[in-house]
C-alpha positions in Angstrom: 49.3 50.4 -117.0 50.2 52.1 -120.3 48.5 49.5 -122.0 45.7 50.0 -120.0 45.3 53.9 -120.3 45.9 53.7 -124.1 42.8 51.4 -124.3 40.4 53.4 -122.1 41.4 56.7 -123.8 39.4 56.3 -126.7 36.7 54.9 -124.3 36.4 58.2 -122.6 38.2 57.8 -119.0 37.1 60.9 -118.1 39.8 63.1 -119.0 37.6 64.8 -121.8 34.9 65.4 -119.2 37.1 67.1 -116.9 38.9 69.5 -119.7 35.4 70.2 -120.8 34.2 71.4 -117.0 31.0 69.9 -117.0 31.7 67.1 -114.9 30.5 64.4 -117.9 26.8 66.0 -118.1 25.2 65.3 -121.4 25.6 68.1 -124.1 23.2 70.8 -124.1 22.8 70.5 -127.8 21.9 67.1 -128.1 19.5 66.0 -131.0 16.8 65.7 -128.2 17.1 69.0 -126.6 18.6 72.0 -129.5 15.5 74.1 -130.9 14.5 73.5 -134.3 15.9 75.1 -137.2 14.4 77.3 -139.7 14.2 75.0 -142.2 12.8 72.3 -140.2 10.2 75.1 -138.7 9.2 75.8 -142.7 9.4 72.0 -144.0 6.9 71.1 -140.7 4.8 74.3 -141.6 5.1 73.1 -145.0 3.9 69.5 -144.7 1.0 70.3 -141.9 -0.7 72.5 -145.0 -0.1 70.4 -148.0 -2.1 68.0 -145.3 -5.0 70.4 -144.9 -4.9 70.7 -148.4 -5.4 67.2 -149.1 -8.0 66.7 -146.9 -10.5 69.2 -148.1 -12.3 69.5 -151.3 -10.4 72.3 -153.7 -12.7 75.2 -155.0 -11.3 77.5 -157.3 -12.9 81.4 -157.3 -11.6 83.3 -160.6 -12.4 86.8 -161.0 -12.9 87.8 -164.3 -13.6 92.1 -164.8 -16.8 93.0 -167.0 -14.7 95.9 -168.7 -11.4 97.5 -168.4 -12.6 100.7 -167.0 -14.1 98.8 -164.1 -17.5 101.0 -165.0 -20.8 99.5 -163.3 -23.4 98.1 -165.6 -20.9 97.9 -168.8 -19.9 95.2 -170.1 -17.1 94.4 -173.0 -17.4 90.8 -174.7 -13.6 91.1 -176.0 -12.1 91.8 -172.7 -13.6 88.9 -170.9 -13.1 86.8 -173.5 -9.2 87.5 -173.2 -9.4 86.8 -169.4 -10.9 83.4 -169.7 -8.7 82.6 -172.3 -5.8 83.4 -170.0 -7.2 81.7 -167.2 -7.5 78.9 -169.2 -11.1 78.3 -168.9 -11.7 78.4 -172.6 -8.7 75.4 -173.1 -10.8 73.5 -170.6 -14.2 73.8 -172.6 -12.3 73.2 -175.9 -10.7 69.8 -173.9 -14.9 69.4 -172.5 -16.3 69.7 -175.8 -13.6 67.1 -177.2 -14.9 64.0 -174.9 -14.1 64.8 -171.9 -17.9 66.5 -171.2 -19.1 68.5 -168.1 -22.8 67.9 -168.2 -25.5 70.0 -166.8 -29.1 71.0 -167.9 -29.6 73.7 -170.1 -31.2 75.8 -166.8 -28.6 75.3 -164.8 -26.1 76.7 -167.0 -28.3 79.6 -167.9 -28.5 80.1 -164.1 -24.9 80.6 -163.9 -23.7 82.3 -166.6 -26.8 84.1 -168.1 -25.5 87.1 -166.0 -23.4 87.5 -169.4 -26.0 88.2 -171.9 -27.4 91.9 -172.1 -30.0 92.6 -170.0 -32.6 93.6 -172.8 -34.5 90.2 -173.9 -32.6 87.4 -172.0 -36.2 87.1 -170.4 -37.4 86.1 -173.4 -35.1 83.5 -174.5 -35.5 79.6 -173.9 -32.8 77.5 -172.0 -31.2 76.4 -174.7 -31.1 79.6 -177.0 -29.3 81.3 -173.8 -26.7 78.7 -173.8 -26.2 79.0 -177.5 -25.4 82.8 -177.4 -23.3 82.7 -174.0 -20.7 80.0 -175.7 -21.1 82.2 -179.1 -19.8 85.1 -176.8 -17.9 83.8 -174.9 -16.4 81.9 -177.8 -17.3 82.3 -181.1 -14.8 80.2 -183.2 -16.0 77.2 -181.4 -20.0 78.8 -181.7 -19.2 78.8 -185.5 -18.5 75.0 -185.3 
């Protein structure tokens, strides 16, 4: 019998059950049934956007202020060219210009960023002399080119 008890002991005779009270019931923190941590909350969170994000198309919006004193109508070539450069926009049209091209009409570009040039005689200007003096303002080392 001493035999017998030392081999069921480790097998779980019920003596632990009994000390613990429960009468053997399964723990009530068992992988299946304890609430989910913090971390697993956050890692969960985590990978259920980085899958939103990978599903949709990315569009960027960069604000970029006409002048430092935020004044209506005004506009300051130096100060938006140090945003852009900080944003990185102008390192993008540097990498562009070097072979790795975005290509759109003339039109198209003076559609979206002839809102740069001074109101007095952008009118008169044709497509491609309104490109010309938005990438000379906007950059005029690379204009000089």
């Amino acid at each position: 019998e001493a035999a017998a008890g030392r081999v069921l002991a480790p097998l779980g005779d019920g003596t632990a059950a009994a000390r613990r009270g429960d009468g053997g019931a399964p723990d009530e923190r068992s992988p299946k049934m304890r609430a989910r941590s913090v971390s697993e909350q956050f890692r969960a969170s985590l990978a259920d956007l980085m899958a939103r994000l990978d599903s949709g198309s990315r569009r960027y919006v960069r604000c970029v202020k006409s002048n430092r004193q935020k004044e209506a109508w005004r506009f300051d070539p130096a100060a938006v060219r140090e945003q852009l450069s900080a944003l990185g926009i102008l390192a993008a049209a540097t990498v562009r210009q070097q072979g790795y091209p975005y290509r759109c009409t003339h039109a198209a570009f003076v559609r979206r960023y002839g809102g740069l040039l001074p109101r007095p005689g952008r009118a008169q200007l044709g497509a491609a002399d309104a490109c010309a003096r938005v990438c000379a303002l906007l950059a005029p080392a690379a204009a000089a080119r």
